[in-house]
C-alpha positions in Angstrom: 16.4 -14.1 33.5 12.6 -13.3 32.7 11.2 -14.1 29.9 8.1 -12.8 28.3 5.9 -12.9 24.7 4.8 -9.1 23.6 2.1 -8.0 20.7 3.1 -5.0 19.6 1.2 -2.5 17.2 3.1 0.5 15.4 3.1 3.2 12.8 6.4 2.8 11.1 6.1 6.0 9.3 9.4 7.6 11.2 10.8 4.9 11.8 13.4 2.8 9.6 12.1 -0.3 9.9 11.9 -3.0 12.9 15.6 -4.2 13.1 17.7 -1.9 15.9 20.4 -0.4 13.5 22.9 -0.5 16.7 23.8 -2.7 19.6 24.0 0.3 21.2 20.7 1.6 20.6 21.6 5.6 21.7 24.0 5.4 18.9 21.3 5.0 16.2 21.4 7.2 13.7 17.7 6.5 12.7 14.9 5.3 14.9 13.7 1.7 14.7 11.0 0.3 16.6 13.1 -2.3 18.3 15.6 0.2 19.2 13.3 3.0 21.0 11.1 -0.3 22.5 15.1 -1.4 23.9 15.8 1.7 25.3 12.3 1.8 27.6 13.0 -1.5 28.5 16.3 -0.7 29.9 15.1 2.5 32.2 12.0 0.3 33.2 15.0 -2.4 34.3 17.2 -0.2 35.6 19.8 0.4 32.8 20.7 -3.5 33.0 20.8 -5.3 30.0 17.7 -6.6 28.1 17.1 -8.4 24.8 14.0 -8.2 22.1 13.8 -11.0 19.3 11.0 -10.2 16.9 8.5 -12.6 14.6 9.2 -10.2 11.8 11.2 -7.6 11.0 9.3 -4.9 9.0 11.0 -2.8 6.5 11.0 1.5 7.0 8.0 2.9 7.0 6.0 -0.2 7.2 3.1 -0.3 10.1 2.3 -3.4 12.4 -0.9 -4.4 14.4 0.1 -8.5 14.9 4.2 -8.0 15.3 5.5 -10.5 18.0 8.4 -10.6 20.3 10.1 -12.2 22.7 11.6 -10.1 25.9 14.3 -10.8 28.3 15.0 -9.1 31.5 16.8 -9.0 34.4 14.1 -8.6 36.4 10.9 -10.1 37.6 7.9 -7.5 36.3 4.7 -9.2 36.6 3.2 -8.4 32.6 0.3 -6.5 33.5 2.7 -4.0 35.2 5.4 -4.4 32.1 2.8 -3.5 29.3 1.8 -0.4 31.4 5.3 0.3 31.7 5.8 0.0 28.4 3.1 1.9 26.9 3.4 5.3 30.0 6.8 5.1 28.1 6.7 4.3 24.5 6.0 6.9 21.9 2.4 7.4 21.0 2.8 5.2 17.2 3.8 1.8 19.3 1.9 0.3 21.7 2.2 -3.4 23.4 -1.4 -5.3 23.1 -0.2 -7.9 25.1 2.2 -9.0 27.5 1.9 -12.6 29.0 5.2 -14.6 29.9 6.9 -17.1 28.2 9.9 -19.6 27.9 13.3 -19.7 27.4 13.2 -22.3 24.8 10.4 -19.4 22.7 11.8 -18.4 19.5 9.0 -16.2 17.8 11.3 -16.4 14.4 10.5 -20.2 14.7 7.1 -20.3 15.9 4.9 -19.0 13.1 3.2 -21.5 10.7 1.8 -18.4 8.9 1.7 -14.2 8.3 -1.0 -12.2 7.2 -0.1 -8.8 5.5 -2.5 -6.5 3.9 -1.8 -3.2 1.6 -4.1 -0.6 2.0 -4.5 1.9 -1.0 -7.2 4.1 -2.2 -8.8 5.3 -5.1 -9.9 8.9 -4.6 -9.7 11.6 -7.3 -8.2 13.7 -4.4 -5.4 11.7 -2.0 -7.3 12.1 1.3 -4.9 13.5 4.1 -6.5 11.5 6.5 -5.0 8.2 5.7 -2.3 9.6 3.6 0.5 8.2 5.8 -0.9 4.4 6.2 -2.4 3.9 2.4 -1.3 5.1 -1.1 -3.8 6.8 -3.5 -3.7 5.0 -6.6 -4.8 6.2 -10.3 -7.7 3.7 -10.6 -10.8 2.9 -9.3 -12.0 -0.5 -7.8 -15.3 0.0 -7.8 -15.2 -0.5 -11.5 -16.2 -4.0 -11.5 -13.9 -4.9 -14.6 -10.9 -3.5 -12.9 -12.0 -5.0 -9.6 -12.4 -8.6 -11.5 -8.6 -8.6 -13.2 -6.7 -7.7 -10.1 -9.2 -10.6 -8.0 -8.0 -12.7 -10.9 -4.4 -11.7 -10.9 -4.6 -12.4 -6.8 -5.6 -16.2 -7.6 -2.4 -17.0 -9.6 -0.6 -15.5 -6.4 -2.4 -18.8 -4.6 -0.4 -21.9 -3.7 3.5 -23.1 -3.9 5.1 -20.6 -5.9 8.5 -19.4 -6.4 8.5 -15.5 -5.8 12.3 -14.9 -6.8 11.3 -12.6 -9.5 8.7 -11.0 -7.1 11.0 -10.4 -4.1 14.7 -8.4 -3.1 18.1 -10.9 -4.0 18.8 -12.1 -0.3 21.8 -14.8 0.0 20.7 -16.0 3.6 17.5 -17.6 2.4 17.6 -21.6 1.9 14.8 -21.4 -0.9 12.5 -18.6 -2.8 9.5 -20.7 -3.0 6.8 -20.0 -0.6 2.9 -21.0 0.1 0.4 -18.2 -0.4 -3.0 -19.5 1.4 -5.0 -16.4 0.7 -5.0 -13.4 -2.0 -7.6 -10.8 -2.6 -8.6 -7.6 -2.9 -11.0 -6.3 -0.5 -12.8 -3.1 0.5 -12.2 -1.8 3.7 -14.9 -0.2 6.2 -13.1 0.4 9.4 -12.9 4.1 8.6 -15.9 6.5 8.0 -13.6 9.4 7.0 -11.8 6.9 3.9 -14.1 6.7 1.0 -12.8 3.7 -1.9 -10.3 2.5 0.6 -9.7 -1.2 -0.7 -7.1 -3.6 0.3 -4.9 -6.4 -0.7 -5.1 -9.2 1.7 -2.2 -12.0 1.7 -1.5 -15.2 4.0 1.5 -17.4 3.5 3.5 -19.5 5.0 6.6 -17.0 4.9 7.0 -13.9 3.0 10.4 -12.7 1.5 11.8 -9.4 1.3 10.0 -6.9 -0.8 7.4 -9.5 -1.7 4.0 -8.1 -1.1 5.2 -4.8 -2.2 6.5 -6.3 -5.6 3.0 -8.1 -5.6 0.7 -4.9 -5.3 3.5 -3.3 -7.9 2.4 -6.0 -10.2 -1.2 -5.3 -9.1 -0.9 -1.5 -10.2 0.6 -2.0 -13.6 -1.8 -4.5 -14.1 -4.5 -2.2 -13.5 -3.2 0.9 -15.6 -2.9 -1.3 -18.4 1.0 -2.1 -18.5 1.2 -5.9 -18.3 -1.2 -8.7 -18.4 -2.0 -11.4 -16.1 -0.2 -13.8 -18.8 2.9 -11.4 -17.3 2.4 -11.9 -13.9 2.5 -16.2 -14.7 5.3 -16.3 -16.7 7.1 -14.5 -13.8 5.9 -16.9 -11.2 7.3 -19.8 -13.4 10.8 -18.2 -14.7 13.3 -16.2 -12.9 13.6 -13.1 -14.2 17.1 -10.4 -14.2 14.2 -7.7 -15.0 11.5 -6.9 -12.6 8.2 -7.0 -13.8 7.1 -4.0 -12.0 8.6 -1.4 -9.6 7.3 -2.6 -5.7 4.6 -0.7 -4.3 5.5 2.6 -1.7 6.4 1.2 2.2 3.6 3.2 3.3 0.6 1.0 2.5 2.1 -2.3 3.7 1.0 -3.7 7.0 1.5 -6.8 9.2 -1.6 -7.5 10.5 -1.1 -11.3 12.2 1.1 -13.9 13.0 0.0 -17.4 13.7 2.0 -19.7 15.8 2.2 -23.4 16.6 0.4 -24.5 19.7 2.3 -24.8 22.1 
């Protein structure tokens, strides 16, 4: 077999998240990313079997520009002529970044010492159709600098060894709901002259259960439109809670930008 590490960018807006929904990927009722990436793998190596294990597996509608994973193939491909493969073959909303090969002993669930996600949202009168599908246009404005200052403050308590079991889906397969958060902020983004007040939560950690950033920037909106405080958001980082304290923030906004691995 032939193995080989992939960086993959993608708009998950039609898609339902990473995770193939079939071993059988023809059989899916709804596209995933891993699925429609399997299914050009296979034609490029001849309908024989092949195999994709992802770093992360992003929920439906959620977009990518850091995902990793791990191919297997039948065949020898040298990876500058797999990623042009690939991307001659893949739908225009995923693209590989970068192919180089790898191991057999690689496991990109295992690798990662840390994830960066950020949650892009504006804060236009008038939700601008440009960015509509990648950010959500929220009822307040950040370049009020009182609003700006409680949601930077409300990012800090986010910071360190927390347990996010009142800020995160129930999930029986994980060992532990505590989790290290090395960065939190809000910050303005510029990459895009037609996105005016397009701001940004930005979040590193260790690991990242699921729902988590999206039940953070939940938190972040009521916060701002006045619905709980920050002494809220603290007692729910301390207690487990049956109640959430906020509703989680639309799929939409939510992308993985970066995954950090181990050196080899």
């Amino acid at each position: 077999m032939h193995y080989y590490r992939v960086t993959i960018a993608y708009k998950g807006t039609r898609y339902f998240g990473w995770q193939a929904q079939a071993i059988d990927t023809s059989l899916e009722a709804k596209p995933t990313v891993e699925g429609t990436l399997l299914k050009v793998l296979k034609k490029i190596a001849d309908h024989q079997p092949c195999t994709i294990s992802g770093a992360s597996r992003t929920d439906a509608g959620v977009h990518a520009q850091g995902q990793i994973a791990k191919l297997i193939l039948p065949i020898p491909i040298k990876p500058a002529h797999l990623l042009l493969g690939l991307n001659t073959a893949l739908p225009p909303d995923i693209r590989i970044l970068d192919c180089v090969p790898s191991t057999k002993a690689y496991q990109p669930t295992k690798t990662g010492i840390s994830k960066e996600y950020h949650y892009y949202f504006s804060t236009t009168a008038v939700e601008n159709v440009a960015i509509n599908d990648i950010a959500v246009n929220l009822p307040f404005d950040c370049a009020d600098p009182e609003v700006l200052a409680l949601l930077k403050r409300a990012c800090q308590l986010f910071v360190g060894h927390h347990d996010f079991y009142s800020f995160s889906s129930r999930d029986k397969g994980i060992a532990t709901s505590f989790r290290n958060i090395f960065y939190c902020d809000i910050e303005q983004a510029n990459f895009s002259p037609l996105a005016d007040k397009l701001f940004y939560l930005k979040v590193v950690g260790d690991g990242f259960l699921k729902y988590m950033v999206r039940y953070m920037m939940g938190a972040l909106i009521d916060l701002a439109g006045g619905r709980i405080t920050l002494a809220d958001i603290n007692r729910y980082l301390h207690q487990h809670q049956a109640q959430k304290l906020s509703p989680r923030a639309y799929a939409k906004g939510l992308h993985l930008i970066n995954i950090e691995e181990a050196p080899c």
